[in-house]
C-alpha positions as a printed Julia matrix, in Angstrom:
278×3 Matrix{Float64}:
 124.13  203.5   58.38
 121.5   202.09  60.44
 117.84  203.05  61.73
 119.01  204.06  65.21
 121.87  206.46  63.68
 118.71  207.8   61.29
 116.86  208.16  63.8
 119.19  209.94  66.66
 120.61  211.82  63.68
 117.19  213.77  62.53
 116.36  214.19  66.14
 119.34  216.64  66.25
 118.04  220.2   64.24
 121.68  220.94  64.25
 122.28  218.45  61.25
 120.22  220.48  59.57
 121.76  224.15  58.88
 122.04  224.4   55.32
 120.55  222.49  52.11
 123.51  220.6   51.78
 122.88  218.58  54.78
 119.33  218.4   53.97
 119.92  216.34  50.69
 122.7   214.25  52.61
 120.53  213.15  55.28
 117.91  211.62  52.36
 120.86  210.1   50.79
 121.37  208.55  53.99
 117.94  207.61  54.32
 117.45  206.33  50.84
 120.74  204.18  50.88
 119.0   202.5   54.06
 115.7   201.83  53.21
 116.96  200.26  49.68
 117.8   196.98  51.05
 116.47  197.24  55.05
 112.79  197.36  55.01
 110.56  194.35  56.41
 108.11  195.01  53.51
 106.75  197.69  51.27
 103.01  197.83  51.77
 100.5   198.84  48.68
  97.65  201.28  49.52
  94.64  199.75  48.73
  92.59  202.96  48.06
  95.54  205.11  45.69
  97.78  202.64  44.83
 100.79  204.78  43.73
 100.89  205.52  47.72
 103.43  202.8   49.69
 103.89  202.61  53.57
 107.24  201.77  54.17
 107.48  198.7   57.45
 110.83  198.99  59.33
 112.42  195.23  60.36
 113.16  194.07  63.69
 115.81  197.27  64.05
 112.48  199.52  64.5
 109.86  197.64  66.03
 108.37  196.57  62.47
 106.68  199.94  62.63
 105.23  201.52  59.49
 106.11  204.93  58.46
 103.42  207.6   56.45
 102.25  207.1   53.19
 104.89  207.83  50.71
 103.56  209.06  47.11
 105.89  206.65  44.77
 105.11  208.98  41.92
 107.36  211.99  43.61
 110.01  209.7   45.88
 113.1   209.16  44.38
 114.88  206.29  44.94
 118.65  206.44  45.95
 120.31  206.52  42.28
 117.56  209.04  41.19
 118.38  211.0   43.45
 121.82  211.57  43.3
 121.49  213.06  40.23
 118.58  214.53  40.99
 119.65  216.64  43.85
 122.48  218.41  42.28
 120.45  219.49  39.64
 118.32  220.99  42.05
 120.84  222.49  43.7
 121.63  224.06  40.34
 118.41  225.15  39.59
 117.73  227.22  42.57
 120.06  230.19  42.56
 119.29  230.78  38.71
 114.84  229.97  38.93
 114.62  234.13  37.64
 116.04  233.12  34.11
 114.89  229.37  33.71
 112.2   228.03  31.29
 108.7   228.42  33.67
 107.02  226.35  31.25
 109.63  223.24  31.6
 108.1   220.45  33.24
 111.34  218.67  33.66
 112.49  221.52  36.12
 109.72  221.42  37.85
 109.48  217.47  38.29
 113.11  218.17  39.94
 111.52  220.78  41.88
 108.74  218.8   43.23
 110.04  215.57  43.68
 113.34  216.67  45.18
 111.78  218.33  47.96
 109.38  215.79  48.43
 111.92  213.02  49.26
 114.27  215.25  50.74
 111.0   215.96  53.33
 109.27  212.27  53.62
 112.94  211.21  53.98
 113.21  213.02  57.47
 109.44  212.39  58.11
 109.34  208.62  57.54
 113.08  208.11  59.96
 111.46  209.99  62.23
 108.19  207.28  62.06
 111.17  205.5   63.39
 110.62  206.68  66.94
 109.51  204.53  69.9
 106.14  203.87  69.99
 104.62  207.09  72.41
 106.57  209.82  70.77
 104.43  210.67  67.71
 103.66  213.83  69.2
 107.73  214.91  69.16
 108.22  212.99  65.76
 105.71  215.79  64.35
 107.33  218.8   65.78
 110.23  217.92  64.89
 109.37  217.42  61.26
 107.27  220.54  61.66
 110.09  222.61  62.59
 112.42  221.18  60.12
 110.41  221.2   56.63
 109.41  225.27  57.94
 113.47  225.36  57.49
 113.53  223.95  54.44
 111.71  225.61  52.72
 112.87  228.67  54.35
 116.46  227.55  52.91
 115.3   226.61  49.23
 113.73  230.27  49.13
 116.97  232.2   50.38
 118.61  230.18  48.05
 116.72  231.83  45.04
 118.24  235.1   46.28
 115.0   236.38  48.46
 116.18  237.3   52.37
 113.38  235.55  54.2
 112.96  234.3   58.43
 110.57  233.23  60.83
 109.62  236.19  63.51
 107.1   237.48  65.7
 105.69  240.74  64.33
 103.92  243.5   66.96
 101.13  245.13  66.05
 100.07  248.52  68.02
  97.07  248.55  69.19
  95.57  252.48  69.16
  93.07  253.27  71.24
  92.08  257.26  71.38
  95.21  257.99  69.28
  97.55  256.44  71.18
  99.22  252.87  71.16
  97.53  251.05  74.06
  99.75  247.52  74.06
 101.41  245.43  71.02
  99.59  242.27  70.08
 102.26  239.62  69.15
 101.74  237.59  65.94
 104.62  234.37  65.51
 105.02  233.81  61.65
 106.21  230.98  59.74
 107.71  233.19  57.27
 108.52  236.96  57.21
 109.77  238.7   53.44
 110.61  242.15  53.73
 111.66  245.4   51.41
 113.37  247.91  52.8
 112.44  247.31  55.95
 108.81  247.31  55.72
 107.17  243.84  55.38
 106.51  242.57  52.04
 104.97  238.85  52.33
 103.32  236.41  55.17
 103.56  233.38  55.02
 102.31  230.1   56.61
 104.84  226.93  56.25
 103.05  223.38  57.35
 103.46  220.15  56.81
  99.23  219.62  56.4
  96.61  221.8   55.9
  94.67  219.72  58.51
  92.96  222.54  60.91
  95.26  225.59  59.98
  93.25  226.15  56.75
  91.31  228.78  58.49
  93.56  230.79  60.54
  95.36  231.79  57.45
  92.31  233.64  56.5
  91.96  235.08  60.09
  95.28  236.2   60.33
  95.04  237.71  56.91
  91.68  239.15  57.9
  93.43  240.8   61.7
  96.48  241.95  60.33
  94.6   244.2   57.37
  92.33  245.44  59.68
  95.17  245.87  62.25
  97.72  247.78  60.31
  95.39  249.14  57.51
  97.98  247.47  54.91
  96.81  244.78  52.1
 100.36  242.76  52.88
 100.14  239.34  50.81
  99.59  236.22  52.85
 100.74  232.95  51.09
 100.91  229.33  52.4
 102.8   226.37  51.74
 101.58  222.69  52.79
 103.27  219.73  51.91
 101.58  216.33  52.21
  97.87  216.58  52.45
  97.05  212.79  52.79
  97.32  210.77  56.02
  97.25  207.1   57.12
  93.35  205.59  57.37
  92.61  203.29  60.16
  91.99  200.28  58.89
  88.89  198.49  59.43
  90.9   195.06  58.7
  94.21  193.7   59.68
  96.89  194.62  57.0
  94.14  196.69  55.01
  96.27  199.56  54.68
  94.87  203.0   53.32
  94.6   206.71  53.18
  92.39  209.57  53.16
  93.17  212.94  51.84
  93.28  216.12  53.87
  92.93  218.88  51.69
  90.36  219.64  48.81
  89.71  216.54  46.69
  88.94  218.39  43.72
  91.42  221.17  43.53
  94.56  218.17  44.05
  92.78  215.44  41.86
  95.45  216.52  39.21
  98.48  216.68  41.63
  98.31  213.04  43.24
  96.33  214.57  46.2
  99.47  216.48  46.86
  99.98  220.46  48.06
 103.95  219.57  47.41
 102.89  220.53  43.39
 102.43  224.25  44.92
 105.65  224.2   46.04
 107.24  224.2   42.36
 104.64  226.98  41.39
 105.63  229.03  43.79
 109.61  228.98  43.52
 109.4   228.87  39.76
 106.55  231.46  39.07
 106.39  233.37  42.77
 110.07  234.0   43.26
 111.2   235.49  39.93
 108.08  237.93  40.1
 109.31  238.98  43.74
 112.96  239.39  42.5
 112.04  241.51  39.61
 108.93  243.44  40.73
 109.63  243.5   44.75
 112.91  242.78  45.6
């Protein structure tokens, strides 16, 4: 496997229908970047972040910064990965308090996701714009897949709202939804799936704040970010760095990292929706 076949592979969303493929692409991925990289490059501000520089094959270009901490390597995660394939379909009856499930939890879908991110920092120079909807669209599968695969029915859709003016339903106002969790038929659970937190924080709240006032319903909103931290420009050649997106304090204990929220809410969110609302 080489960087171009990475590359023109994650570009395809069809490669991506189920889980399964999902952890073979970052086998892929990890297999190649084991013994093809240029250089791994040491943040200089949080040192357990790398940047990953491509050789010759892709323009010695330098991919996001990758938490070390939560990124498997290749033999890691082989194992790894079919434990957490395991885990999923039985999170109602596991331990919630066993850190070892949720280290598989976090760090599996954190490589599985900077896998497809950093091949897609693989693009030509100029496309940066359809690297990021790309991995957009794909992690807001993901994690889509990980939570259907706990048992919950969940999609993305556009929900319409009536609008009543003098008793009557003037027009529908459209709302498009990351994700959509329903009981019998009536809408359960919101939710907002990003990649960052980076100018979305607010709209969460608006759209929380619209739809109650809309529909007269106190429908829980959630959202899920995954990496909060993004490439600083450096003020010196090869002074590599990175600044944090989200709140400083609330991640200082989670590596500056919203993926931590990720294990919360499949091991402690989905049970309680299985058993209480589902």
């Amino acid at each position: 496997m080489n960087l171009t076949r990475l590359v023109n592979k994650v570009k395809d969303k069809n490669n991506f229908t189920d889980l399964t493929r999902y952890v073979a692409f970052c086998g892929e991925y990890l297999n190649y970047v084991q013994d093809h990289l240029q250089a791994i490059i040491i943040s200089q501000n949080e040192n357990h972040y790398q940047f990953y520089q491509y050789n010759k094959e892709g323009s010695f270009q330098i991919t996001r910064p990758i938490n070390s901490n939560l990124m498997y390597d290749s033999k890691k995660f082989l194992k790894a990965s079919q434990e957490f394939l395991k885990i999923l379909p039985k999170i109602q009856t596991i331990d919630k308090n066993d850190q070892s499930i949720r280290g598989i939890l976090n760090n599996s879908v954190y490589t599985i996701q900077q896998s497809i991110g950093a091949a897609l920092d693989g693009l030509p120079i100029g496309k940066s714009n359809i690297a990021r909807k790309l991995n957009g669209d794909l992690f807001e599968h993901f994690i889509r897949l990980v939570i259907q695969e706990t048992g919950i029915d969940c999609q993305s859709n556009t929900i319409q709202i009536p609008i009543i003016v003098d008793g009557k339903t003037d027009f529908f106002m459209k709302y498009q939804h990351d994700l959509i969790i329903k009981k019998d038929d009536e809408i359960a659970i919101i939710g907002s799936i990003k990649t960052s937190s980076k100018d979305r924080i607010d709209k969460i709240f608006i759209d929380k704040f619209l739809y109650s006032k809309l529909t007269e319903k106190t429908t829980p909103h959630i959202a899920i970010f995954f990496h909060d931290v993004q490439r600083k420009n450096p003020r010196k050649e090869n002074e590599m760095g990175l600044i944090p997106r989200f709140y400083r304090d609330i991640l200082k204990d989670t590596q500056l990292n919203s993926i931590h929220w990720t294990a919360f809410i499949i091991v402690t969110f989905v049970p309680i929706c299985r058993q209480k609302t589902f």
